[in-house]
mmCIF file as Biopython writes it, N, C-alpha, C and O atoms, coordinates in Angstrom:
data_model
#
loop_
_atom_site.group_PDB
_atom_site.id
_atom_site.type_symbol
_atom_site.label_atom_id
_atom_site.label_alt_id
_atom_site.label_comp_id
_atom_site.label_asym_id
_atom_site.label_entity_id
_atom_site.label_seq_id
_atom_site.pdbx_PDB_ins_code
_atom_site.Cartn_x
_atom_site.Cartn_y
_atom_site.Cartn_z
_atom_site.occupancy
_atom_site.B_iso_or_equiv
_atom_site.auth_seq_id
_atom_site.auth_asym_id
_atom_site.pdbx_PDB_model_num
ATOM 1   N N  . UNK A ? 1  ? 41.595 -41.935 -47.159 1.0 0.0 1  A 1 
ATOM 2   C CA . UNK A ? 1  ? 42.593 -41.348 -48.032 1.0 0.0 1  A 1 
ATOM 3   C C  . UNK A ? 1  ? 43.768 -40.899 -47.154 1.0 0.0 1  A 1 
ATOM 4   O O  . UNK A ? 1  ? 43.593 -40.246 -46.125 1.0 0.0 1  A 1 
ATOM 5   N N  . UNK A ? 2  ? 45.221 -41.354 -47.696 1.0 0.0 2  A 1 
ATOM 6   C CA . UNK A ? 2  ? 46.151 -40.910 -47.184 1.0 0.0 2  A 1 
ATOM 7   C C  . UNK A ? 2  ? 46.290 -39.327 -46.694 1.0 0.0 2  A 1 
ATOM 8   O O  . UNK A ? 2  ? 45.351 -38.586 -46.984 1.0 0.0 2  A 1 
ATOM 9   N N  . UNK A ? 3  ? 46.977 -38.992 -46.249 1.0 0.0 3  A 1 
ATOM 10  C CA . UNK A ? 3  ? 47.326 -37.518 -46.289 1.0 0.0 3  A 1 
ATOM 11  C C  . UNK A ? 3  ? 48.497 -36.826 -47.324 1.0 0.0 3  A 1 
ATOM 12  O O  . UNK A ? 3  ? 48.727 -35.623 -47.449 1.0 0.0 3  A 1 
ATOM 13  N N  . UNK A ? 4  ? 49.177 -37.988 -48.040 1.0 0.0 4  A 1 
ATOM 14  C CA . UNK A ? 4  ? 49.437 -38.444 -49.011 1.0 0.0 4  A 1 
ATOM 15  C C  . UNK A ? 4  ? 49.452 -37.973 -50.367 1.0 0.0 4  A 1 
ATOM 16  O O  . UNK A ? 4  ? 50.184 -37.362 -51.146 1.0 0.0 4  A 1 
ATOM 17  N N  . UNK A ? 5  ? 47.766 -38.796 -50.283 1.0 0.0 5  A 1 
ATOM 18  C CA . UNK A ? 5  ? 47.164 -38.955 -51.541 1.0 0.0 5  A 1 
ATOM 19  C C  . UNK A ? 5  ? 46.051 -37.717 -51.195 1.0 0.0 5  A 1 
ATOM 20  O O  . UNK A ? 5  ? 45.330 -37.540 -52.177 1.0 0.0 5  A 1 
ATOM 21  N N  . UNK A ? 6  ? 45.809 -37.064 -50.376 1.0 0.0 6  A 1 
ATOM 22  C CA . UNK A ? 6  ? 45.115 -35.656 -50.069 1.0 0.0 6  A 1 
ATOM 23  C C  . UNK A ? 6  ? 45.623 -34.341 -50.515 1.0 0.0 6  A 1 
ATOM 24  O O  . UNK A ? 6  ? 44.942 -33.482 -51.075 1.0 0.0 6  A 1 
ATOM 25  N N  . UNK A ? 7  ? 47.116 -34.240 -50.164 1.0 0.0 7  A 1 
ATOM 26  C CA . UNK A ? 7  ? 47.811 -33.172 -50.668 1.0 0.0 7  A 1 
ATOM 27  C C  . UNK A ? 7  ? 48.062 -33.277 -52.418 1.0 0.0 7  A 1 
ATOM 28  O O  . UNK A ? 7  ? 47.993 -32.357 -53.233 1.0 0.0 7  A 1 
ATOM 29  N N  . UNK A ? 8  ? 48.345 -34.597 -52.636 1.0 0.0 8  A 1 
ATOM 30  C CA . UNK A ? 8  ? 48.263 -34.091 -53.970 1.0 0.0 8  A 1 
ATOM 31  C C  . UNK A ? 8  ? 46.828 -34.402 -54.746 1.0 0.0 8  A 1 
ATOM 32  O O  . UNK A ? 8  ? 47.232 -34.737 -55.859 1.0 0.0 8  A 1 
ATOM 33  N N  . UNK A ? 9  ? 46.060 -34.443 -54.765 1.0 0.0 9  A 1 
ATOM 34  C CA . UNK A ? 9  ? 44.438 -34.113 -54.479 1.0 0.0 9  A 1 
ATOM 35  C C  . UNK A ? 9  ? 44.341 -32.579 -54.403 1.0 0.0 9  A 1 
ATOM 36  O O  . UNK A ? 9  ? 44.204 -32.061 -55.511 1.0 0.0 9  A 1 
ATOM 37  N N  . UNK A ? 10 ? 44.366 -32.049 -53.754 1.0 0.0 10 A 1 
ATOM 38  C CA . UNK A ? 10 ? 44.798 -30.298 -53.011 1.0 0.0 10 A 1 
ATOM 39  C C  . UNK A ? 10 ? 45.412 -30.146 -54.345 1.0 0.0 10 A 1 
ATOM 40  O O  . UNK A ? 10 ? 44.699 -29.976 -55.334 1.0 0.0 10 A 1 
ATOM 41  N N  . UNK A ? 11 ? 46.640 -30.196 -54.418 1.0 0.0 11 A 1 
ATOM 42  C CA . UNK A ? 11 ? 47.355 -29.855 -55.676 1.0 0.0 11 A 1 
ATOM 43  C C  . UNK A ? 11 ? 46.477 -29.474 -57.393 1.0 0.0 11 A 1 
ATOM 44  O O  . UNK A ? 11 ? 46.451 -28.528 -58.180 1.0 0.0 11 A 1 
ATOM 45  N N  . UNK A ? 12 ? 45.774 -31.058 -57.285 1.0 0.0 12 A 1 
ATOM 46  C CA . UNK A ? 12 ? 45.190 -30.963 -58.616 1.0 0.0 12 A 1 
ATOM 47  C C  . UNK A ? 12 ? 44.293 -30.485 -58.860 1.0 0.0 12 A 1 
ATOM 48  O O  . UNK A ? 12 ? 44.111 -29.987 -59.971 1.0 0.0 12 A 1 
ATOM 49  N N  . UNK A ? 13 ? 43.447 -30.467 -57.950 1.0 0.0 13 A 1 
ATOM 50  C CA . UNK A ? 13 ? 41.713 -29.620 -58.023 1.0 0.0 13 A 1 
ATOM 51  C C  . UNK A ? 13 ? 41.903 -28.072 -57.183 1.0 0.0 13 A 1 
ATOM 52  O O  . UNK A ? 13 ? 41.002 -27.555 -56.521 1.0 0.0 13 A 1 
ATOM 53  N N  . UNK A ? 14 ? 43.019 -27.597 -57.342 1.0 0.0 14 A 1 
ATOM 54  C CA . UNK A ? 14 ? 42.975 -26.355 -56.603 1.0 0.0 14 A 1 
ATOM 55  C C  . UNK A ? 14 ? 44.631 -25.737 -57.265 1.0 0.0 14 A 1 
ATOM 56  O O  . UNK A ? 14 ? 45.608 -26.109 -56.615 1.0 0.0 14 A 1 
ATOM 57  N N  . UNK A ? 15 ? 44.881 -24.895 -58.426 1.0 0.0 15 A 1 
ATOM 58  C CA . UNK A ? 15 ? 45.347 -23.928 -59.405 1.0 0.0 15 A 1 
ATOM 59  C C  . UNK A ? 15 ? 46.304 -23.584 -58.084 1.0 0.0 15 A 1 
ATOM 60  O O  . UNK A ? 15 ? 46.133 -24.077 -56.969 1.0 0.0 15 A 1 
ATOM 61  N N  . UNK A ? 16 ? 47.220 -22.751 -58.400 1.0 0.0 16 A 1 
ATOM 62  C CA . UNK A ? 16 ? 47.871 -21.706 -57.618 1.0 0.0 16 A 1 
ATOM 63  C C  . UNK A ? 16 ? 47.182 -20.622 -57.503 1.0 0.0 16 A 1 
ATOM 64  O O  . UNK A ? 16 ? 46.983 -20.053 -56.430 1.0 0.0 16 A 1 
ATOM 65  N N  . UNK A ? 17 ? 46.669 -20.168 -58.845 1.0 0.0 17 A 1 
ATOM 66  C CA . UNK A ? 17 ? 45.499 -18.739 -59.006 1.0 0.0 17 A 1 
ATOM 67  C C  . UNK A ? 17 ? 43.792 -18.745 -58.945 1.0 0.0 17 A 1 
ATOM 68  O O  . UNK A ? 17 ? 42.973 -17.965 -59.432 1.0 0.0 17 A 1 
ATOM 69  N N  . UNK A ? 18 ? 43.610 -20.148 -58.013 1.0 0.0 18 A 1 
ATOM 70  C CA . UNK A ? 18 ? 42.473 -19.892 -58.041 1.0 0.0 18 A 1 
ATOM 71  C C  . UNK A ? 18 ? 42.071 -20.003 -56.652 1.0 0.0 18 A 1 
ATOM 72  O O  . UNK A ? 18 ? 42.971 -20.022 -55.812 1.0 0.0 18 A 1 
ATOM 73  N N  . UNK A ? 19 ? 40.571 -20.100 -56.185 1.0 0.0 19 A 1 
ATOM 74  C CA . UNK A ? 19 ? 40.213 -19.478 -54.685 1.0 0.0 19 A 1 
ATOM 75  C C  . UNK A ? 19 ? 39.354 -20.803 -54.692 1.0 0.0 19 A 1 
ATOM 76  O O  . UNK A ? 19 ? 38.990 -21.189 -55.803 1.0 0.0 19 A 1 
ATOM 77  N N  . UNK A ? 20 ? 39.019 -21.481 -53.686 1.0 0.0 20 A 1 
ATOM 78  C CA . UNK A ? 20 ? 38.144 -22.629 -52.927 1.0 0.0 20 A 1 
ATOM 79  C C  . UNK A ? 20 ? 37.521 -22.512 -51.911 1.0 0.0 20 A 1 
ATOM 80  O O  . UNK A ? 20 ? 38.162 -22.309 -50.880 1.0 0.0 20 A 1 
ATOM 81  N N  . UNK A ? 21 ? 35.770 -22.617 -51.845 1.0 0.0 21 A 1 
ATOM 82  C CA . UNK A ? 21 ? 35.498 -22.534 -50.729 1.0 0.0 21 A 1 
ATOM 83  C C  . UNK A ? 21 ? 35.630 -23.794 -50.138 1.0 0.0 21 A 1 
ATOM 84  O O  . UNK A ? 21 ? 35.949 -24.735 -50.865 1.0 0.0 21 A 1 
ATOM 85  N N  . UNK A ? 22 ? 35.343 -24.068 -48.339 1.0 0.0 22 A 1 
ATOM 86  C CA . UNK A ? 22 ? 35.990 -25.071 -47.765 1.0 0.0 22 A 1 
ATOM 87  C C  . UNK A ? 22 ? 34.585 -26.373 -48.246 1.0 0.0 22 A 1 
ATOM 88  O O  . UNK A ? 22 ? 34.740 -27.592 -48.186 1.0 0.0 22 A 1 
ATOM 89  N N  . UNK A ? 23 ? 33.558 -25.798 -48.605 1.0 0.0 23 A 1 
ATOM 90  C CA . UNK A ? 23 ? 32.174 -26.833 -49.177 1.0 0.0 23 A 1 
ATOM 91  C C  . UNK A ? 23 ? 32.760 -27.629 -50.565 1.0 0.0 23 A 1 
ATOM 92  O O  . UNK A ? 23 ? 32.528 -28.821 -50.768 1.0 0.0 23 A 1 
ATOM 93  N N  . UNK A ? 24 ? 33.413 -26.932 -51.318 1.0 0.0 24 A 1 
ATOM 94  C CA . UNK A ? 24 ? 34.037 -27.438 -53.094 1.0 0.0 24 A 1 
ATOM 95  C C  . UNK A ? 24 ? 34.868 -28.453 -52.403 1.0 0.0 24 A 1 
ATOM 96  O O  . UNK A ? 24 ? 34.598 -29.652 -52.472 1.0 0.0 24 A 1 
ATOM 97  N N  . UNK A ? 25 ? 35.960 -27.945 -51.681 1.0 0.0 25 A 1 
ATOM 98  C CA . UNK A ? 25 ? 36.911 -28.461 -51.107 1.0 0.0 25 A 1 
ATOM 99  C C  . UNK A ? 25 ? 36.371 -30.332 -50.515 1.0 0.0 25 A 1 
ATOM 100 O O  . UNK A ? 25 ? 36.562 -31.494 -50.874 1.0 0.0 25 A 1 
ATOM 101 N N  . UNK A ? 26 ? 35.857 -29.804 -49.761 1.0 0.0 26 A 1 
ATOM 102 C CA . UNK A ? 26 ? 34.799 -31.269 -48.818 1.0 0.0 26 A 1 
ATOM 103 C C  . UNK A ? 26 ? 34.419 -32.217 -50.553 1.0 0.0 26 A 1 
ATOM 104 O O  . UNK A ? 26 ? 34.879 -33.204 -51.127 1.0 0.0 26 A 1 
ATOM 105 N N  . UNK A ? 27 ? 33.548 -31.391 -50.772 1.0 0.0 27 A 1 
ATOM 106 C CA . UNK A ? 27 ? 32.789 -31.944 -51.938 1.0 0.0 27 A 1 
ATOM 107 C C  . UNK A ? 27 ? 33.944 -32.809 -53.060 1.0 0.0 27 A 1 
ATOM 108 O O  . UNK A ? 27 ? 33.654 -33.898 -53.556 1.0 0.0 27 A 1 
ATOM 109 N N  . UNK A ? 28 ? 35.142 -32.155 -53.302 1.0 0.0 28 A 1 
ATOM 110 C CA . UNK A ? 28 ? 36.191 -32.914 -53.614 1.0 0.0 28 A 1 
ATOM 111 C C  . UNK A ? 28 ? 36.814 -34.145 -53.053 1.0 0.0 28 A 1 
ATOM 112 O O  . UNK A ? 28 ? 37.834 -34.574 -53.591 1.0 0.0 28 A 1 
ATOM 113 N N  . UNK A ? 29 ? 36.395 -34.642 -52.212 1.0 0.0 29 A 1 
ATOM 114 C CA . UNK A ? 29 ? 36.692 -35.733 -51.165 1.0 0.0 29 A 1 
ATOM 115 C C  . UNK A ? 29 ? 38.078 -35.344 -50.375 1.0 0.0 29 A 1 
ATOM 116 O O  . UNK A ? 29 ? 39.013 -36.126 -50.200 1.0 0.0 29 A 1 
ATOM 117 N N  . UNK A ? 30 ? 38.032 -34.159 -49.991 1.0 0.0 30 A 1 
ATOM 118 C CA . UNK A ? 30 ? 38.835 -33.560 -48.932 1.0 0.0 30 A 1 
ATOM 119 C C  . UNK A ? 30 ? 38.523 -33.568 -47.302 1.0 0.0 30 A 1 
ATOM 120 O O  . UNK A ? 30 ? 37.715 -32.780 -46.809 1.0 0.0 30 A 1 
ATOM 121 N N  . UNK A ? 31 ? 39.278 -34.580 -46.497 1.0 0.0 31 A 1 
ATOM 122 C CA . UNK A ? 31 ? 38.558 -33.936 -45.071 1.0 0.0 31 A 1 
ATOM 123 C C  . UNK A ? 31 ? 38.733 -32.758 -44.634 1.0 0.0 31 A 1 
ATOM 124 O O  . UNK A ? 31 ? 39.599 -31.950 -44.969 1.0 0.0 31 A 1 
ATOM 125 N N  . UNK A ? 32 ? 37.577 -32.608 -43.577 1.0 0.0 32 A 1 
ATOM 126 C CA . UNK A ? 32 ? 37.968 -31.498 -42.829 1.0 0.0 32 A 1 
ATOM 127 C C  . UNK A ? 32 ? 39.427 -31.296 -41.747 1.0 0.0 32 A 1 
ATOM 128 O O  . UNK A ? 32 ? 39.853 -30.221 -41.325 1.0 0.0 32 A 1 
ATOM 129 N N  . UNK A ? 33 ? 39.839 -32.291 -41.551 1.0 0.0 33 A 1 
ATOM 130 C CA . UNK A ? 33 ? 40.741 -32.445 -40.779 1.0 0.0 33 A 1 
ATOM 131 C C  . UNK A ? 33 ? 42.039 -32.288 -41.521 1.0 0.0 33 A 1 
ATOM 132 O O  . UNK A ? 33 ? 42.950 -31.581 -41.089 1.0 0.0 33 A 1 
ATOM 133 N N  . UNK A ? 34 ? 42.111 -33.045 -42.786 1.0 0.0 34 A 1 
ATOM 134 C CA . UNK A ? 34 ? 42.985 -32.607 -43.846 1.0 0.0 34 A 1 
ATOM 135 C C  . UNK A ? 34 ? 43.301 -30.891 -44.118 1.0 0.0 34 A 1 
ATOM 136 O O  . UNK A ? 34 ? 44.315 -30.227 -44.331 1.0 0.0 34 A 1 
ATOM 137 N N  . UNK A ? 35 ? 41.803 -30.594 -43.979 1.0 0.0 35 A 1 
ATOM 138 C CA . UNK A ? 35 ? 41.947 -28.838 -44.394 1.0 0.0 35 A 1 
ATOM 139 C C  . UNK A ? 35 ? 42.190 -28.115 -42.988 1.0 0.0 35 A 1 
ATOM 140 O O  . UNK A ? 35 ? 42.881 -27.100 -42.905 1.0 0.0 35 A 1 
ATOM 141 N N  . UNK A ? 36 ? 41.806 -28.486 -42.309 1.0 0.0 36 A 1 
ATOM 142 C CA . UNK A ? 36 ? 42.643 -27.775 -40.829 1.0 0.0 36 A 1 
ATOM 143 C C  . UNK A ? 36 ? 44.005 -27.829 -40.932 1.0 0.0 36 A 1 
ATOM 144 O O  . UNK A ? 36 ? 44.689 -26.806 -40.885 1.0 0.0 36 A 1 
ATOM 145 N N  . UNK A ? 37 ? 44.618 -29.288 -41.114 1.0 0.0 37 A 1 
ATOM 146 C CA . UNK A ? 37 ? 45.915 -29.286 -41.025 1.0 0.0 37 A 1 
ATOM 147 C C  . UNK A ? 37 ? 46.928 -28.329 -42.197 1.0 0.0 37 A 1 
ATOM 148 O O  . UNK A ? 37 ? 48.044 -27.813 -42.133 1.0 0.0 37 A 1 
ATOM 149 N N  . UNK A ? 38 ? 46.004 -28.417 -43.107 1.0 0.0 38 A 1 
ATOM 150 C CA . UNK A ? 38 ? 46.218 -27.605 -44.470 1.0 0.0 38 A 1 
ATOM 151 C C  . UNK A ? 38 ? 46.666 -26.586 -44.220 1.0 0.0 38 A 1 
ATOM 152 O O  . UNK A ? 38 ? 47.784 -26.235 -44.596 1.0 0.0 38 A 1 
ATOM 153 N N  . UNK A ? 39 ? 45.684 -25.710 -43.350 1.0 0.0 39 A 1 
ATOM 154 C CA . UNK A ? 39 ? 46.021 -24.169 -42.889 1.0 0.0 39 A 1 
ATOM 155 C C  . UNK A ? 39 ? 46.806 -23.990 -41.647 1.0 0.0 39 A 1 
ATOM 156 O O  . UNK A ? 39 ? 47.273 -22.917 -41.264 1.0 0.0 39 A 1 
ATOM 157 N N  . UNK A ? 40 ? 46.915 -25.165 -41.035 1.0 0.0 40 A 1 
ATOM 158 C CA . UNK A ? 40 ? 47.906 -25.015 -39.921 1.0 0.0 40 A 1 
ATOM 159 C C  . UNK A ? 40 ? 49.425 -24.838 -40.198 1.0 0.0 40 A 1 
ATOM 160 O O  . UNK A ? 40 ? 50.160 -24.009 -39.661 1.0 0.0 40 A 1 
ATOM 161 N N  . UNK A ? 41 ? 49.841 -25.972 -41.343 1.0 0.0 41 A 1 
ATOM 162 C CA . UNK A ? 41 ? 51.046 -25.890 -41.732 1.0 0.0 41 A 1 
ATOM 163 C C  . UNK A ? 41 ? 51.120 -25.205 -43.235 1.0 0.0 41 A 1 
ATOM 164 O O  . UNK A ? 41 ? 51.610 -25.745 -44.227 1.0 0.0 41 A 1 
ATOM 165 N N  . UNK A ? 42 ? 50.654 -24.184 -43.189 1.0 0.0 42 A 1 
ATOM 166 C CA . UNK A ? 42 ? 50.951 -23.273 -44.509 1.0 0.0 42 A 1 
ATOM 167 C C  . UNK A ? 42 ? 50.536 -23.526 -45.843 1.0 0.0 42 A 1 
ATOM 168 O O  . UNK A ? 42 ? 50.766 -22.633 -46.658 1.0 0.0 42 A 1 
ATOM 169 N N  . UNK A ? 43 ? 49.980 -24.544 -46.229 1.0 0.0 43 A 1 
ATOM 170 C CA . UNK A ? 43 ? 49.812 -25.421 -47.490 1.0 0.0 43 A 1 
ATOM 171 C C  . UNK A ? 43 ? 48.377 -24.665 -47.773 1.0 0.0 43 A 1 
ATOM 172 O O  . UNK A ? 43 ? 48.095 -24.549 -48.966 1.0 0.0 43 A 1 
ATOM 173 N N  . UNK A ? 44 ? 47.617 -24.238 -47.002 1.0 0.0 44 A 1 
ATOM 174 C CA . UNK A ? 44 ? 46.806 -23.445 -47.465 1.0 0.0 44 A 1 
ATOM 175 C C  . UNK A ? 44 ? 46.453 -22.248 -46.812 1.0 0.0 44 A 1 
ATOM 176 O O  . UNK A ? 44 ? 46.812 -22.140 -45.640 1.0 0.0 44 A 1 
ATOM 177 N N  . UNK A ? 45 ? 45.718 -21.173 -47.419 1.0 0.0 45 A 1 
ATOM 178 C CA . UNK A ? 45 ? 45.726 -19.699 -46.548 1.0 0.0 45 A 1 
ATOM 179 C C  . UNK A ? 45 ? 44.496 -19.552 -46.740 1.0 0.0 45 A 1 
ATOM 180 O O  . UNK A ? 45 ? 43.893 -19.725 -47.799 1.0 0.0 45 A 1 
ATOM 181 N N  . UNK A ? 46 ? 44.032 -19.195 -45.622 1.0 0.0 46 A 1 
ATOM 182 C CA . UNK A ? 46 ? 42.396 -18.811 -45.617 1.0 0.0 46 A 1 
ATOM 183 C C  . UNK A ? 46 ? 42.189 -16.843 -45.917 1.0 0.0 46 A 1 
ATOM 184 O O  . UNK A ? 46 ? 42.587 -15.881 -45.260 1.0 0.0 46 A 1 
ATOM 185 N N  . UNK A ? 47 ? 41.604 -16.918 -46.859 1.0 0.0 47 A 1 
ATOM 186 C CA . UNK A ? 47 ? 40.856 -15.238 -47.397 1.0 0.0 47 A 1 
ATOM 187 C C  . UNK A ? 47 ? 39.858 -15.248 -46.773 1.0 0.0 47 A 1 
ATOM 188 O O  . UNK A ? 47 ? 39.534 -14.069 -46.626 1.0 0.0 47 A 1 
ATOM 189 N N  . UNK A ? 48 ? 39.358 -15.702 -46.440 1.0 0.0 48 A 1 
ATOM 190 C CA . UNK A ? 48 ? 37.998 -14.890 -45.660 1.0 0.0 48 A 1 
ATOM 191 C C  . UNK A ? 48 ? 37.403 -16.097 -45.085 1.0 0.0 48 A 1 
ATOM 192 O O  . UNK A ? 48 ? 37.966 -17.171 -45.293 1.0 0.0 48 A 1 
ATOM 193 N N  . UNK A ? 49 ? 36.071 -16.041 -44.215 1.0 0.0 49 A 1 
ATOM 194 C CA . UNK A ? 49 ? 35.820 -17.245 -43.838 1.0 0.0 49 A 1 
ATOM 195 C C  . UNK A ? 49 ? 35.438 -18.458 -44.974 1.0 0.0 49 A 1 
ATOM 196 O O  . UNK A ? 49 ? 34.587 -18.214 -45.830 1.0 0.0 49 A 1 
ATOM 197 N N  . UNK A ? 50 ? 35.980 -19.504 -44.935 1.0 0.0 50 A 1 
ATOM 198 C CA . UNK A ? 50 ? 35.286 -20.672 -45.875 1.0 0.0 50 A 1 
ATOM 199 C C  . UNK A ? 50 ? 35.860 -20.998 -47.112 1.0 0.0 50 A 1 
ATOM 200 O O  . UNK A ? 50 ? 35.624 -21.980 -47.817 1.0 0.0 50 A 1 
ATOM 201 N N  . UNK A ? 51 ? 37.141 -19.475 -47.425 1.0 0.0 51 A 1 
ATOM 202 C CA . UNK A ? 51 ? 37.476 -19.549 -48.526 1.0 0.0 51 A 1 
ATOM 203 C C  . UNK A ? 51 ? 38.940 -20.069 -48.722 1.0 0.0 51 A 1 
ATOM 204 O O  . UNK A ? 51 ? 39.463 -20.195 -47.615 1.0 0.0 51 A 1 
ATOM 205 N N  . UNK A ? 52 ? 39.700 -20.381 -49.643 1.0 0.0 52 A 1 
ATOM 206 C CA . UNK A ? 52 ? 41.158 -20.537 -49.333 1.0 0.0 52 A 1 
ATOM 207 C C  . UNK A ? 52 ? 41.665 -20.771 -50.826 1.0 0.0 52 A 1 
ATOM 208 O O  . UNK A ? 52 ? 41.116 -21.331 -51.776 1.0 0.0 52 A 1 
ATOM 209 N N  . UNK A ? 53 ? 43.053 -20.073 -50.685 1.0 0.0 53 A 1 
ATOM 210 C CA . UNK A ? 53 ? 44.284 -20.380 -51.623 1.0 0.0 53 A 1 
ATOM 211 C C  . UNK A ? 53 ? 45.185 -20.890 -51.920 1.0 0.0 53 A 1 
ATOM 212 O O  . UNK A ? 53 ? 45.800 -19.833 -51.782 1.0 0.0 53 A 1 
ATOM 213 N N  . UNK A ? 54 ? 45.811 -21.449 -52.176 1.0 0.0 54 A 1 
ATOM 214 C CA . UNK A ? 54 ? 46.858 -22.163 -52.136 1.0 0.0 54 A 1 
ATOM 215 C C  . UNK A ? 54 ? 48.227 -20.712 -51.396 1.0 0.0 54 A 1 
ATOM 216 O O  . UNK A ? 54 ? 48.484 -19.604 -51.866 1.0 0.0 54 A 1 
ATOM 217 N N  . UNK A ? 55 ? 49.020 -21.687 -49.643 1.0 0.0 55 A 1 
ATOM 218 C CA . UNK A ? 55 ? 49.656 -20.520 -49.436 1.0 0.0 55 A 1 
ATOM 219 C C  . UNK A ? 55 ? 50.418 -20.013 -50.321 1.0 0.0 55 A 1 
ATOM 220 O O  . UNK A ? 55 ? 50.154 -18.823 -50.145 1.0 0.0 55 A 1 
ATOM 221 N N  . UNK A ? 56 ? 51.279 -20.038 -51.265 1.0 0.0 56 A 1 
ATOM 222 C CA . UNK A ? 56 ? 52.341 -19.671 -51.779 1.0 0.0 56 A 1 
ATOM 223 C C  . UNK A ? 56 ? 51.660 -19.063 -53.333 1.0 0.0 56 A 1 
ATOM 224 O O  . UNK A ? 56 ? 52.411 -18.777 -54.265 1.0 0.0 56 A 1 
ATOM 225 N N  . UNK A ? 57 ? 50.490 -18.956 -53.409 1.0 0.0 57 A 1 
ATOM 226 C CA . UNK A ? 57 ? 49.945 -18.515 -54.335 1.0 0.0 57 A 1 
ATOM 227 C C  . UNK A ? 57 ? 49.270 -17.108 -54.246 1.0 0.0 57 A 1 
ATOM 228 O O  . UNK A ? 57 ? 48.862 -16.748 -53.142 1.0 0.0 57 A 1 
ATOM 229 N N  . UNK A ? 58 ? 49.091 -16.109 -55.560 1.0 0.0 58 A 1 
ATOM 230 C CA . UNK A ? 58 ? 48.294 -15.149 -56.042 1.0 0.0 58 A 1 
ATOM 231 C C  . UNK A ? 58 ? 47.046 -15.114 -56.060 1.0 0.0 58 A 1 
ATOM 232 O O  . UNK A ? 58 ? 46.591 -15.489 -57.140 1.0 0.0 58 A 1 
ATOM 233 N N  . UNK A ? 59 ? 46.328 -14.832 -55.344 1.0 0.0 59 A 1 
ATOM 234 C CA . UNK A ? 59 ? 44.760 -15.106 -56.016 1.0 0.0 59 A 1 
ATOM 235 C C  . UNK A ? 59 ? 44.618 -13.839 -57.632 1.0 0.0 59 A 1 
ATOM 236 O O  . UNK A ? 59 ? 44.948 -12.656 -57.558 1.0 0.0 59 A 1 
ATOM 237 N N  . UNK A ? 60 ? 44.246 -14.290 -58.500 1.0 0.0 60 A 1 
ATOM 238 C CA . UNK A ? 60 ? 43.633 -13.332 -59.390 1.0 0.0 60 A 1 
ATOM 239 C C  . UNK A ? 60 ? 42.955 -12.928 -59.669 1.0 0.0 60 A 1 
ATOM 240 O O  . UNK A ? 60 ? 42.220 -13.603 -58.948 1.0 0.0 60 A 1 
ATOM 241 N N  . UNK A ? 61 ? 41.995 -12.022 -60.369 1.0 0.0 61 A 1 
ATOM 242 C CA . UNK A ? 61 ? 40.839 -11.771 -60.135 1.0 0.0 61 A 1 
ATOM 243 C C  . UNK A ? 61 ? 40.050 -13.140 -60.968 1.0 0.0 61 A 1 
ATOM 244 O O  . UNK A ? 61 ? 39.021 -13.716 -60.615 1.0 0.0 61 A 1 
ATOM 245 N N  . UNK A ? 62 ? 40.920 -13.423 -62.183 1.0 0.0 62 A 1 
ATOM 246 C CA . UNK A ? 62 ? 39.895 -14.389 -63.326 1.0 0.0 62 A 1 
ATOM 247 C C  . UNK A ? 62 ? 40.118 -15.732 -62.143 1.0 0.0 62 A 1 
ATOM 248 O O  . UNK A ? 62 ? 39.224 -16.579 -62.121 1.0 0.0 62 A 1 
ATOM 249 N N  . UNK A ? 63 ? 41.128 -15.871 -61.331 1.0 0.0 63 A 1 
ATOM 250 C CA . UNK A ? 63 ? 40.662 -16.944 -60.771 1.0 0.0 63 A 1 
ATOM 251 C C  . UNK A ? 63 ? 39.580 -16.381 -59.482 1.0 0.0 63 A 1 
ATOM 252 O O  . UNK A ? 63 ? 38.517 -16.952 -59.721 1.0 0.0 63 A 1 
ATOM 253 N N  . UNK A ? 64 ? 39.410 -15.552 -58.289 1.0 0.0 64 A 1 
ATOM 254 C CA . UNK A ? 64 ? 38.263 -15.646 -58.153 1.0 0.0 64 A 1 
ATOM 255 C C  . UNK A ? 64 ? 36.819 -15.937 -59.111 1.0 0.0 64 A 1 
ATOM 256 O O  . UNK A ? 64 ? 35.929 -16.692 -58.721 1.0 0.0 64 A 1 
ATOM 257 N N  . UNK A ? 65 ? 36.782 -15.346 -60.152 1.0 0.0 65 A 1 
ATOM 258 C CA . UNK A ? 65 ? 35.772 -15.124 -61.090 1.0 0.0 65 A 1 
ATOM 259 C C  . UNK A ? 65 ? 35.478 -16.707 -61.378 1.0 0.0 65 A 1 
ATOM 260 O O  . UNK A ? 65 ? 34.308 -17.079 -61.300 1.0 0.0 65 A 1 
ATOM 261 N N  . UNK A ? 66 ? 36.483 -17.636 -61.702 1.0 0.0 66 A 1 
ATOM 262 C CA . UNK A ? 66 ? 36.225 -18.828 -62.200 1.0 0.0 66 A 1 
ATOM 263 C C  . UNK A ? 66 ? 35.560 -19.762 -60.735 1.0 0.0 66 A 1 
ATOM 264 O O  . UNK A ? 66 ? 35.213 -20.937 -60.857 1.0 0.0 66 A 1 
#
């Protein structure tokens, strides 16, 4: 998969208001290398270990909850 066709992948299976651990993420056919680069260049923000948001996003509570 492109890096491409990864980010917007990222986009669709991952809300602005919702939270991902990096296992959903994988399990989505996301690499790991994709998600390193993810958090390297801002596109995603890590909350705690394993977990992540979209950077420019809110987490909420109903989206943790979901």
């Amino acid at each position: 998969m492109s890096n491409t066709e990864s980010r917007q992948k990222l986009r669709k299976c991952l809300p602005l208001n919702m939270v991902a651990t990096k296992q959903w993420l994988l399990d989505q056919g996301l690499g790991l290398h994709f998600l390193d680069n993810a958090v390297r260049s801002k596109t995603l923000r890590p909350l705690a270990t394993g977990v992540y948001a979209m950077y420019e996003a809110t987490a909420s509570w109903q989206g943790v909850v979901a």
